[in-house]
C-alpha positions in Angstrom: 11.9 -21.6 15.8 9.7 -20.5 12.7 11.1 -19.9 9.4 9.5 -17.7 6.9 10.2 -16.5 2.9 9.1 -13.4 2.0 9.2 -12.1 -1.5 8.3 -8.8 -2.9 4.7 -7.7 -2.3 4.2 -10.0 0.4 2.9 -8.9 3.7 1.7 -10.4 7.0 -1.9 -9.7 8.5 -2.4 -8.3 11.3 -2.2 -10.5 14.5 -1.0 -10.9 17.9 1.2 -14.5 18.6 -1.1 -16.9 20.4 -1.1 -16.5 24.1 -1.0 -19.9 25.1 1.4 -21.7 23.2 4.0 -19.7 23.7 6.3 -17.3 26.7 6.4 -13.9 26.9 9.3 -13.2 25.1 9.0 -13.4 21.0 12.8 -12.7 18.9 12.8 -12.0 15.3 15.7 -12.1 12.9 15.3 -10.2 9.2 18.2 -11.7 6.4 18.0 -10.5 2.9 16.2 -7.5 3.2 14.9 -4.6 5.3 11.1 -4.0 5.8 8.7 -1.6 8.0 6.6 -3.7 10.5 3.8 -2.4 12.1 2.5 -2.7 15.9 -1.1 -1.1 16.3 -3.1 -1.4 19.8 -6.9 -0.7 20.5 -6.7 3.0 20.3 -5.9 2.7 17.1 -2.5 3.8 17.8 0.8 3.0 15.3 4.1 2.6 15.6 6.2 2.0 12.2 9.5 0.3 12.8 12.1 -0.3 10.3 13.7 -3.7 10.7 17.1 -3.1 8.5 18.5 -6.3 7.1 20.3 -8.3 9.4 18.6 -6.7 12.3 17.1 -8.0 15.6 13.8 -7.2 17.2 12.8 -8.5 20.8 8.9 -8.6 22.0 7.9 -8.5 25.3 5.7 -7.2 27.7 2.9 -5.6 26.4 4.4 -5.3 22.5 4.2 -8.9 23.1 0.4 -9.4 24.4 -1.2 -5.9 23.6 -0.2 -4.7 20.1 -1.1 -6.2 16.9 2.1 -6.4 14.4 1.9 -6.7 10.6 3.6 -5.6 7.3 1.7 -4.5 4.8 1.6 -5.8 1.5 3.6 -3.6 -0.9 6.7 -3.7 -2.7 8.5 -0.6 -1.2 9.0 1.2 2.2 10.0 5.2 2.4 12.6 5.4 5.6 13.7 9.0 6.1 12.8 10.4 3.4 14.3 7.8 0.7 12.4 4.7 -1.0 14.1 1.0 -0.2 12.4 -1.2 -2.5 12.0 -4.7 -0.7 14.0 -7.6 -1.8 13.6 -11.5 -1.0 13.5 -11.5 3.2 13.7 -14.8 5.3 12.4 -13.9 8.7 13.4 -16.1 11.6 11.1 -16.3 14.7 12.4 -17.8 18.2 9.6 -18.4 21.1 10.2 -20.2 23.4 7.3 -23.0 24.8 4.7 -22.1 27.6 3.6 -25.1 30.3 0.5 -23.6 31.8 -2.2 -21.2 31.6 -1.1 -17.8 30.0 -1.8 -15.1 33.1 -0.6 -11.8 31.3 -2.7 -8.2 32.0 -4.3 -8.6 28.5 -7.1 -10.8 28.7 -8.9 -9.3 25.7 -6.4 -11.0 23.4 -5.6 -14.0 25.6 -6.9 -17.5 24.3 -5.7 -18.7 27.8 -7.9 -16.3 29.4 -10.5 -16.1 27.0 -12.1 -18.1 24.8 -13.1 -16.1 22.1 -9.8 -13.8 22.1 -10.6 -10.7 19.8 -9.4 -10.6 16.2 -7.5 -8.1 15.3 -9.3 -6.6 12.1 -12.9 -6.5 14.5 -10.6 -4.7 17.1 -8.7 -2.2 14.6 -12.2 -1.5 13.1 -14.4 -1.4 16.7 -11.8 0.9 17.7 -10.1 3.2 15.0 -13.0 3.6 12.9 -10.9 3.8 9.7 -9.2 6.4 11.5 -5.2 6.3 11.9 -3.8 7.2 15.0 0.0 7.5 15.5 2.9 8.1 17.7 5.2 10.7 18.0 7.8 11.3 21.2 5.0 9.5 23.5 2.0 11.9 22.1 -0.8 10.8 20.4 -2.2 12.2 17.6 -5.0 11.9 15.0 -4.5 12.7 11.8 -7.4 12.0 9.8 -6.1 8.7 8.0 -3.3 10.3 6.6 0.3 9.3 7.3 2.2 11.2 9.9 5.9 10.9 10.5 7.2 9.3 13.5 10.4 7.7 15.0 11.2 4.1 16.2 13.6 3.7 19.2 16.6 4.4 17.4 15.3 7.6 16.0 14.4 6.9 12.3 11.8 8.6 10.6 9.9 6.0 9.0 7.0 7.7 6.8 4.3 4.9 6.4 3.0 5.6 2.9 -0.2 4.0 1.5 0.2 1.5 -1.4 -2.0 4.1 -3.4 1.3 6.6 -3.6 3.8 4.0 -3.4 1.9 2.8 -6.7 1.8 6.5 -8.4 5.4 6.7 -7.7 6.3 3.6 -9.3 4.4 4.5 -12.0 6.0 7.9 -12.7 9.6 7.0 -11.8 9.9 3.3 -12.9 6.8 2.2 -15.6 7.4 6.2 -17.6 10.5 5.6 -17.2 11.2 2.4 -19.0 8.5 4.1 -21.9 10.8 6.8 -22.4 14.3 5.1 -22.7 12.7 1.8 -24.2 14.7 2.4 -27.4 18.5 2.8 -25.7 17.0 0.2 -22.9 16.6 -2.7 -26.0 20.2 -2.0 -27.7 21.7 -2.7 -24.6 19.5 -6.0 -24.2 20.1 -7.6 -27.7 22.0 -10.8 -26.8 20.4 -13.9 -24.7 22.0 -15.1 -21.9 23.8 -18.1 -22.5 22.8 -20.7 -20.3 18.5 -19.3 -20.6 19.1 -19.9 -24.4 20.6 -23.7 -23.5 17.2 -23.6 -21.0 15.0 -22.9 -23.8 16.4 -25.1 -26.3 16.3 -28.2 -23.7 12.9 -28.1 -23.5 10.7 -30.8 -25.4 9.3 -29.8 -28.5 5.4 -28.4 -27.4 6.6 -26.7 -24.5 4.6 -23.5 -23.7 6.7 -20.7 -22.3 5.3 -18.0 -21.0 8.2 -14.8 -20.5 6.8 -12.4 -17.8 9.0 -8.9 -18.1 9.6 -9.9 -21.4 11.2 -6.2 -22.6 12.2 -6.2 -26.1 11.7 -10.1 -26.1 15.4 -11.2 -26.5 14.5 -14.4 -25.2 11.0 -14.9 -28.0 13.6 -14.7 -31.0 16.0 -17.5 -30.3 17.1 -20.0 -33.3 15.0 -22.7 -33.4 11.8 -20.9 -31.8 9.2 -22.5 -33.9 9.5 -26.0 -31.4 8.3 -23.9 -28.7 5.1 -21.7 -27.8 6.6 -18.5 -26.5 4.6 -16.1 -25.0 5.9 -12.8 -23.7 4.0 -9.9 -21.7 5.8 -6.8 -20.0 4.1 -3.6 -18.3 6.6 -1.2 -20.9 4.3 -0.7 -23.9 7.0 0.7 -26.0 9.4 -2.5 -25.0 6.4 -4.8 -26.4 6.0 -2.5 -29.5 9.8 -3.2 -30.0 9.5 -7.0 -29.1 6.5 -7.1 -31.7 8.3 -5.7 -34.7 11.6 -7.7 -33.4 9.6 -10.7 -33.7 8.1 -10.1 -37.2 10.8 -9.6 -38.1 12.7 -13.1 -37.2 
């Protein structure tokens, strides 16, 4: 049994499980958070799954030897139409222990049968040619590279976006956003937390701190500030305009 933290923005490469460690059946458990895990084969073939939180997979068979899995490295999935932003996941793999020689029907990515088995970003760029293949109701189809809706077995839609539109939409809906309502966002925000102002004022005298997602800098003003070296940063530029004249102003 493996056991894996994942936080936000973290992703898995793509691979197949070694062949000749382990049995033909691989179980997967997903706590904390949902995510979209990919399986791609030689064609160039994809299949997007959505793995809700507290949800089982099971691979066998030729999802088990055939397919490269993966989960790309972004901070949201779009399921059906809606975003789910991903949240801390712990991902808990069960194999179970192979005593001899793997002898399964996929010898290209056996390292029992082969001694060299194929990676899987020489495979995926041998055979797709930075073309994206996918799945829908057992027909292929190629698309060009651009993302195609298609269903897992339970029948969600599960839109694979790119990180380059997952970004723009973050952007627009979270970064612009924050810029406009900076000024309401900060008089809600005025007061430290209790116990990260006791934090703060427990550290030796010296002590850098660095505040990432600082917003209007709450935690920079405390009494007493001159003992530390606070530093505070924040993607909202009209947060760290507020935080600067909040400072000055200390």
């Amino acid at each position: 049994m493996t056991l894996n933290e994942y936080f936000p923005g973290a992703g898995i490469p793509p691979h197949v499980d070694a062949h000749s460690p382990f049995d033909g059946v691989v179980l997967g458990i997903s706590l904390g958070s949902g995510v979209v895990m990919t399986w791609k084969n030689d064609k160039g073939i994809a299949k997007h799954v959505f793995l809700p939180r507290r949800s089982v997979f099971v691979m066998s068979g030729e999802a088990r030897y055939g397919w490269y899995h993966q989960i790309a490295s972004r901070r949201a999935d779009k399921v059906d139409g809606k975003i789910f932003f991903r949240k801390r996941r712990v991902s808990i793999t069960i194999r179970k222990v192979r005593f001899e020689p793997c002898k399964c029907s996929f010898p290209l990515y056996c390292d029992s049968q082969s001694q060299t088995p194929l990676p899987a970003f020489e495979l995926i760029k041998e055979k797709s040619k930075d073309k994206d293949s996918t799945a829908s109701n057992g027909k292929s189809e190629e698309n060009g590279g651009k993302s195609t809706n298609i269903k897992d077995p339970k029948g969600i839609v599960v839109e694979n976006e790119d990180d380059k539109k997952l970004s723009d939409w973050e952007k627009k809906y979270v970064y612009q956003t924050y810029d406009k309502i900076a000024a309401h966002f900060s008089k809600t925000r005025y007061k430290p937390w209790p116990k990260v102002e006791a934090f703060l004022n427990s550290l030796e005298e010296g002590s850098i701190v660095i505040d990432v997602g600082c917003g209007n800098g709450k935690y920079l003003g405390i009494e007493n500030r001159e003992r530390l070296h606070l530093i505070g940063t924040d993607r909202c530029e009209n947060l760290l305009k507020i935080c600067r004249d909040r400072i000055d102003q200390c």
